[in-house]
N, C-alpha and C positions, 0 to 999 in steps of 0.2 A: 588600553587607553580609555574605553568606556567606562572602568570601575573609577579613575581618576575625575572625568568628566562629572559622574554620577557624584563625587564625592566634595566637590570644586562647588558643584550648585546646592548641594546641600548648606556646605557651609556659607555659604551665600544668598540662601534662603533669608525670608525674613523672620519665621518663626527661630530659624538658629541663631542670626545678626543680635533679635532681642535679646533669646536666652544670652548669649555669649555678653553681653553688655551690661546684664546682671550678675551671670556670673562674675565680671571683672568688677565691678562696684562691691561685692559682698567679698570678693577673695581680697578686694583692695581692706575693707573694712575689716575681715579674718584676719590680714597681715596686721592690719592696726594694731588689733588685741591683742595678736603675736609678741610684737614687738614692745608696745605699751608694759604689757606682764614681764615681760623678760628685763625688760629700761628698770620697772620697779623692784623688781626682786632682786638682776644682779647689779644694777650701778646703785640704785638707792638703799637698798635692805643690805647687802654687800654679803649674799646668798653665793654656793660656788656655783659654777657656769652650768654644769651639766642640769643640776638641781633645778638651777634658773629657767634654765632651755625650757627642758622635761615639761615641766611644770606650766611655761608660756603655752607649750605647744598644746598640752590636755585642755585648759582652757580654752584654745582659741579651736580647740576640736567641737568642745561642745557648743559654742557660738554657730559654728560654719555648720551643722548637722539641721540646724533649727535655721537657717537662715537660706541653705540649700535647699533643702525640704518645699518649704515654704513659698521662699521668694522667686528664688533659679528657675528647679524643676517645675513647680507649683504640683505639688504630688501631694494625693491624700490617702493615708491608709485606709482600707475595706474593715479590718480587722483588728485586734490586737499584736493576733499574732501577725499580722503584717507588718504590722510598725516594727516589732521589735524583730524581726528577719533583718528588712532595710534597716535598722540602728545598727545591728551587728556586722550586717556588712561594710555601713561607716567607719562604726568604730576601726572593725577590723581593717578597712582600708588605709585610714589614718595612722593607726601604726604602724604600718608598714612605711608609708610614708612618714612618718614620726622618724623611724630608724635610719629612712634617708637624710631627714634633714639634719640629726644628733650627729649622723657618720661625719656629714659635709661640715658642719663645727666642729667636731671632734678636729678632725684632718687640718681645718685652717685653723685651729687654735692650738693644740697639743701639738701635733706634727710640722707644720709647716713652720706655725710659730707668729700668725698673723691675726691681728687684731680679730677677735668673736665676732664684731656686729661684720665684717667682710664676710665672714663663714657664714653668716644666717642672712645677709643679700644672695648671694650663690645658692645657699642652698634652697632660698625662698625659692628662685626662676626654678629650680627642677621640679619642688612638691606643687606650685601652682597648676604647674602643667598636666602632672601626674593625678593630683585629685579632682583636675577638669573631666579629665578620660576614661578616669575610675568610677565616680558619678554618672558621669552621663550615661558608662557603657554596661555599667554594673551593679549600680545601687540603685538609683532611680531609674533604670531601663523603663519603659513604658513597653508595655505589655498588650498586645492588641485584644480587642475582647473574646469572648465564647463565642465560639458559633450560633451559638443562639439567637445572641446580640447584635450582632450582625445583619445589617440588612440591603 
């Protein structure tokens, strides 16, 4: 019960309340992109769906990298090479979450047989959630300092 307690005031905290209220304004504006890209390529350019998808989702990957980074976390690289560690494990996070949300279209469009933009509401709620957790807990981890540093 005390891990729960501990985990209840965290998220309750106000430095999490902010982040968390950034992060929904930027994941809201990521979905925007999302969406925006995919509206123009498959209903306007008349692009096949998957192509569409794909497509929205790398776009709105490299928005949400630069906007997480920045805004969310407020995280700055030390180094080069730290920047591109943290990109790679974006990226790499993103696609994995990419194949989530492609499956979840796939399955409501192909399979089930239901309108695409239903498959990409559905599948939005799961990668939202997903690259909250994935970020927080593993991209942008904050890192406590050297002991040195420490005082």
């Amino acid at each position: 019960m005390g891990l729960i307690n501990k985990m209840m005031e965290y998220v309750f905290g106000k430095q999490l309340a902010a982040e968390t209220i950034r992060y929904i304004i930027v994941g809201g504006m990521t979905t925007l992109v999302n969406f925006g890209m995919f509206e123009l390529l498959y209903h306007v350019l008349g692009i096949q769906v998957t192509v569409s998808n794909v497509t929205a989702i790398a776009v709105s990957i490299l928005f949400a990298y630069f906007a997480n980074k920045f805004v969310v976390f407020r995280r700055r690289s030390d180094s080069f090479r730290d920047l591109m560690g943290e990109f790679g494990k974006f990226i790499g996070s993103r696609l994995f979450t990419m194949a989530l949300e492609v499956g979840v279209v796939e399955l409501f469009y192909n399979v089930i047989g239901i309108d695409a933009r239903l498959g990409k509401i559905a599948a939005q709620i799961l990668v939202i959630v997903a690259n909250y957790l994935i970020s927080k807990l593993i991209v942008f981890k904050k890192t406590p300092p050297p002991d040195d540093e420490k005082s």
